[in-house]
C-alpha positions in Angstrom: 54.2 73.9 35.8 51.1 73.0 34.0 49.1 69.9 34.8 50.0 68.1 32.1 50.9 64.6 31.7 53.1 64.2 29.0 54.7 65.9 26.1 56.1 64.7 22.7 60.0 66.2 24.0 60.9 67.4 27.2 64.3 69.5 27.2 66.2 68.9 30.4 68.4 72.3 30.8 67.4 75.6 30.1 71.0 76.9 28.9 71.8 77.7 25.2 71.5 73.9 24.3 67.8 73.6 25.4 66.7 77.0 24.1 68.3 76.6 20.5 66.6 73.0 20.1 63.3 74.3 21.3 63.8 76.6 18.4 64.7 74.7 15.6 62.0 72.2 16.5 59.2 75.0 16.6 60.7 75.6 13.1 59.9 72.2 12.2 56.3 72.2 13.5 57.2 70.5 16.7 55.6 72.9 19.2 54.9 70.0 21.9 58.0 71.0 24.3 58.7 71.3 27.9 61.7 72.4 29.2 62.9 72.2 32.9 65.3 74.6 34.0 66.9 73.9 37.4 67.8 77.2 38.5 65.2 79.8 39.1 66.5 82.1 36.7 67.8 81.6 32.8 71.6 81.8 32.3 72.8 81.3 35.9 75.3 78.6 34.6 78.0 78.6 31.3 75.5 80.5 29.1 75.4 83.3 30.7 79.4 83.5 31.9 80.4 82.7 28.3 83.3 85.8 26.6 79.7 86.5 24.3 82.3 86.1 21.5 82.4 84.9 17.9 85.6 83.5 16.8 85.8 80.3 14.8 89.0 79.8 14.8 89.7 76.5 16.2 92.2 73.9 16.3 89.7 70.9 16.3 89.1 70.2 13.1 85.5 68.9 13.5 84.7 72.0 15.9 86.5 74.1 13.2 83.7 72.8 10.8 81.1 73.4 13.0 82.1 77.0 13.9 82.0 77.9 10.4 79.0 76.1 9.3 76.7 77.9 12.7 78.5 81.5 12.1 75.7 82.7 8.8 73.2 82.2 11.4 75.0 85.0 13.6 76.0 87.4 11.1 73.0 87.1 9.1 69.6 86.1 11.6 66.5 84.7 10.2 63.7 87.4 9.6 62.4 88.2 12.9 64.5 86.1 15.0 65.7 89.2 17.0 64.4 92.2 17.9 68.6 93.5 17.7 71.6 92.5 16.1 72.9 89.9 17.8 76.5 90.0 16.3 78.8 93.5 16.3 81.5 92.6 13.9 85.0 93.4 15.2 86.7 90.7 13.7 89.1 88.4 15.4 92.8 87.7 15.3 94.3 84.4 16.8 98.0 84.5 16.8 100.6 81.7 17.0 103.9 80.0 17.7 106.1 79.3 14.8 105.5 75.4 14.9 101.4 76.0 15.4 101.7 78.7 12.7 103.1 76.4 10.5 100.5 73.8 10.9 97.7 76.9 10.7 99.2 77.7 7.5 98.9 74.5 5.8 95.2 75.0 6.6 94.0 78.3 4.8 93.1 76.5 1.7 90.8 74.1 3.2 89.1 77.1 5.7 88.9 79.4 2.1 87.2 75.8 0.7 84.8 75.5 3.7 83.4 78.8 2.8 85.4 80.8 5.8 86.9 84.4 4.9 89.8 84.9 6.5 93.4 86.6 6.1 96.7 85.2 7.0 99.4 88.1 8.9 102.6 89.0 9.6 103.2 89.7 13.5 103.6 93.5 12.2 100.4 93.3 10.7 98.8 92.0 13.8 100.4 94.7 15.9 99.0 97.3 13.3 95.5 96.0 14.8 96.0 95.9 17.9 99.3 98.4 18.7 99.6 97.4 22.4 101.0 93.5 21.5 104.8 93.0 21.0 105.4 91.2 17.1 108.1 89.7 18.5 106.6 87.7 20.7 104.6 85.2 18.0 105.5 84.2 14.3 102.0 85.4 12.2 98.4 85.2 12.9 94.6 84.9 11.5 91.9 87.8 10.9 88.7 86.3 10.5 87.1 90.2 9.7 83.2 88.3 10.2 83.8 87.4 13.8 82.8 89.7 16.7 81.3 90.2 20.0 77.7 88.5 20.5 74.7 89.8 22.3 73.7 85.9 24.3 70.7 87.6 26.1 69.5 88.5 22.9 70.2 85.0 21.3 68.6 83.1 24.3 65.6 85.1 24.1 65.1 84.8 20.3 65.3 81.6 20.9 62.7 80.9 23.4 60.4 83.7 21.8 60.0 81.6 18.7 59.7 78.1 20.4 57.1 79.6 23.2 55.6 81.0 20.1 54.6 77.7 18.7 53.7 76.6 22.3 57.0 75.4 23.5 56.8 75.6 27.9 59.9 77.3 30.1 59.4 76.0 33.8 62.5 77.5 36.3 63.5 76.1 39.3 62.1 72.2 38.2 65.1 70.1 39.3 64.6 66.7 37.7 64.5 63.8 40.7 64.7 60.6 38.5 64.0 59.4 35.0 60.8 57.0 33.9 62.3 54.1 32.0 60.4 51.4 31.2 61.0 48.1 29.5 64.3 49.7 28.5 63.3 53.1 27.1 62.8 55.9 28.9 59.7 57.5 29.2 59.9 60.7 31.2 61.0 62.2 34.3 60.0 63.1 37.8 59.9 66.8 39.1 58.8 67.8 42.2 56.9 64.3 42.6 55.1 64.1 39.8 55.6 62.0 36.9 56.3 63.4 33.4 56.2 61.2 30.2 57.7 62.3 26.8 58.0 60.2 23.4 61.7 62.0 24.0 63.8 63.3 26.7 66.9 65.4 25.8 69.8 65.8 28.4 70.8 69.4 27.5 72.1 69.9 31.1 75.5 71.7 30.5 77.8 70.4 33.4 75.7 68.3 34.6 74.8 66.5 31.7 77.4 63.3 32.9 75.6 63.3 36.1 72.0 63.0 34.6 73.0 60.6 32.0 74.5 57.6 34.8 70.9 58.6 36.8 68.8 57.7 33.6 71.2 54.5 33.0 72.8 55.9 29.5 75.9 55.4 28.4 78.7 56.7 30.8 80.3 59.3 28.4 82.8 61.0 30.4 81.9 64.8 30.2 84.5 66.5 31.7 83.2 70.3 33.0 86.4 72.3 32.9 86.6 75.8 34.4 87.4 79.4 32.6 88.0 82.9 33.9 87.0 86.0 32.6 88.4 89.3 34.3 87.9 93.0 33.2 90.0 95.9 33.7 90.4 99.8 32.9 91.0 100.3 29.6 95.0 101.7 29.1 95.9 105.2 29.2 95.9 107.1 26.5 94.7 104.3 24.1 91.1 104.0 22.7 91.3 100.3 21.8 87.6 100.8 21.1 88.1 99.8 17.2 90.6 96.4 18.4 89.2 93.0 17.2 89.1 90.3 19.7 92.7 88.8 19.7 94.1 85.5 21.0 97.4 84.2 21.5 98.0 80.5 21.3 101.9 81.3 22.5 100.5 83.5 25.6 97.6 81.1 25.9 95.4 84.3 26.8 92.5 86.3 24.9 91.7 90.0 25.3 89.2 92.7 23.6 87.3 95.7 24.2 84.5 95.2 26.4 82.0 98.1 26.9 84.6 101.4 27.8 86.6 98.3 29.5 88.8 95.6 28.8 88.0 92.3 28.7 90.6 89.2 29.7 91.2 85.7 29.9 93.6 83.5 31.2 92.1 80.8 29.2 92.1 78.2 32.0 91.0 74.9 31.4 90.9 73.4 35.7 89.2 70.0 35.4 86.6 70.1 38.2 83.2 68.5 39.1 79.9 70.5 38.3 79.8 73.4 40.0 78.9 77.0 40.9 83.1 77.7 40.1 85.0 80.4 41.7 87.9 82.6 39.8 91.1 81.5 41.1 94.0 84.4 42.0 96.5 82.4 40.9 95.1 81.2 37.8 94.4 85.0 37.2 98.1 86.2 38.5 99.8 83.7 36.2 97.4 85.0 33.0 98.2 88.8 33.9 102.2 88.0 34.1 101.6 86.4 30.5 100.3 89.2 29.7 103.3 91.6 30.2 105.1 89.5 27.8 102.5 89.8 24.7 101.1 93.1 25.8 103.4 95.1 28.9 101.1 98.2 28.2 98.0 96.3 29.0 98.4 95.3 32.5 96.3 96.8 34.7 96.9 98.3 37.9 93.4 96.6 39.6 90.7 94.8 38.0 86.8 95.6 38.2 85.0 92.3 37.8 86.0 88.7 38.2 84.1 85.5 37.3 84.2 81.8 35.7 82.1 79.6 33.9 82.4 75.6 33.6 82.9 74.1 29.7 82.6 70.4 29.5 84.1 68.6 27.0 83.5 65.0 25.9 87.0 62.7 25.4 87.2 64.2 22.0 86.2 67.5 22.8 83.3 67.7 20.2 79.8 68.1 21.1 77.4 64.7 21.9 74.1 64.9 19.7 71.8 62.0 19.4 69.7 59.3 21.2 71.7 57.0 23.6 72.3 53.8 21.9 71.7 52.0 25.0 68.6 53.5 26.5 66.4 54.5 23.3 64.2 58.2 24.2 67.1 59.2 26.4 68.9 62.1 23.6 72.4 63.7 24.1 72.6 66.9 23.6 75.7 67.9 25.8 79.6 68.4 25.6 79.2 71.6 23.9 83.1 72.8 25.4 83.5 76.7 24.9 81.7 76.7 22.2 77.8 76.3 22.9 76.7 79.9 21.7 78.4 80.0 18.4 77.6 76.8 17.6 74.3 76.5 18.6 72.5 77.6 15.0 73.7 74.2 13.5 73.8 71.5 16.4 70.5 72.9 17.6 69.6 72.7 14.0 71.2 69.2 13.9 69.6 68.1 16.9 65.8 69.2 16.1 66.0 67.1 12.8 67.0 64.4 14.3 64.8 64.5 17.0 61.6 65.1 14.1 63.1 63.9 10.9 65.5 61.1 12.2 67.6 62.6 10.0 69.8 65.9 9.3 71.8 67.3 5.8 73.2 69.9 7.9 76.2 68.3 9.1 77.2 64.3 9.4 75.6 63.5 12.7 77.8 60.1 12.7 80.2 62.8 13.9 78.7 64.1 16.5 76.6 60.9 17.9 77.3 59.4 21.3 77.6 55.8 20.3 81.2 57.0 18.7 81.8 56.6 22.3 81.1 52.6 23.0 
């Protein structure tokens, strides 16, 4: 890490979070950016055992707005931002119960209104898509034709290309010891001994984000890390599901899609648990598999290849925590970003950067997202 004493923002986190809000400020002009990643490498954590999905289908309405608001960004990138796409549409079909398809129903006309193209099907429909699901087994679904499968290596290093770029600084393995706070405002951290002072510093620490907060003596917003499971399989016999769209199943509570001449499945778990390094449960992937034989039977593999989980932390009402504490002024939230970091990270690291320069944002109502909802 470079000798230096202090910065205008130091980024605590090195995930998705940090790396989109370095961005966006370098955008701005801010270029005067540290950020400390704990780990020694980038996407050890939740960014980087995410389902690298797009699907903004959601059944909070706030994140629903926020899904749809971020998703331009990933279908259409700024000039230069990548040196690839970062998006390959499939498209994405979320199924349903009758009593949830109901409910999903009533809300097409205010998706179509929020600028989200999207198609409402019959469970024959659904199973044209996707031939291996039984119709019988839920009442109608969503095709949201924009969504797809995203490339997150690419996204994280457009990111950091662009704030690096305008002199933004990556340090790995810099585990923040304590926080600076003086005559109630906090004024830095300490790393490896040393003392470094910042007009801002933003808590963008994933699962640990709770943890750092109650160190720094900011509000105690109870961030809940919660784990997920990804597994992938052989791909069926005699079935190229190569052209599927990602599908979900609220009824099965499982998600599925092609994934790279393999499938790709989760049990869509949500196992409360303190931050960790979390470990794929057999049961939790036994019980997702026999749902599957009721949605799918031909889709049950006979072994899987690959096996992992990923931690998503949620705040109480499961929308993301973006602003400066209202009890310990420099100390920013940028945290509780649930299952949802990647997609959303063009607008709340958009939302965030403004605020942090600006004080201000007209991308979305940051009352909404602030932590002081929370006193």
């Amino acid at each position: 890490m470079a000798e230096r004493a202090g910065y205008e923002v130091v980024i605590v986190g090195g995930g998705i979070a940090g790396a989109s809000l370095a961005y966006f400020l370098a955008e701005l002009g801010l270029g005067d950016v540290l950020i400390l990643e704990r780990e020694a490498n980038l996407a050890v954590h939740s960014t980087g055992r995410s389902a690298a999905t797009l699907s903004v289908i959601d059944e909070v309405p706030t994140l629903q707005e926020i899904l749809i608001a971020a998703a331009p960004f990933l279908r259409s990138q700024p000039p230069g931002f990548s040196e690839h796409p970062v998006l390959r549409v499939t498209g994405a079909v979320n199924v349903f119960e009758e009593e949830s398809w109901e409910k999903v129903r009533t809300t097409l006309p205010a998706l179509a209104e929020q600028g989200l193209e999207c198609q409402a099907l019959t469970p024959t429909q659904c199973a044209a898509r996707v031939p291996v699901v039984d119709p019988d087994t839920f009442a109608g679904g969503l095709f949201v034709p924009g969504d797809g499968r995203l490339d997150v290596h690419e996204i994280l290093s457009s990111y950091y290309r662009r704030a690096r770029a305008a002199g933004a600084e990556l340090v790995l393995g810099a585990e923040v010891e304590s926080f600076v706070v003086e005559a109630g405002r906090c004024v830095g951290v300490v790393v490896a001994g040393r003392e470094v002072r910042a007009r801002l510093v933003v808590d963008a620490a994933g699962a640990w984000a709770g943890v750092l907060a109650r160190a720094a003596g900011a509000m105690d917003i109870p961030l809940r890390p919660h784990r997920r499971t990804i597994v992938t399989f052989p791909e069926p016999e005699g079935v190229d599901p190569s052209d599927w769209p990602f599908f979900a199943s609220d009824a099965h509570h499982l998600y599925f899609a092609p994934e790279a001449g393999e499938m790709l499945l989760s049990p869509m778990d949500e196992d409360e648990m303190a931050p960790c390094d979390p470990k794929p449960d057999d049961e939790v992937i036994a019980a997702g598999l026999d749902r599957l034989s009721r949605l799918a039977p031909g889709l049950v593999p006979r072994t899987l290849k690959r096996r992992w989980s990923g931690l998503r932390t949620f705040s109480p009402d499961r929308v993301h925590v973006v602003g400066e504490d209202p009890t310990l002024p420099g100390f920013f939230w940028l945290a509780g970003q649930g299952g949802c970091g990647i997609e959303s990270s063009p607008l709340i690291g958009g939302v965030a950067a403004d605020l942090i320069v600006h004080g201000e944002t007209r991308r979305f109502d940051a009352k909404r997202l602030a932590p002081d909802r929370f006193a």
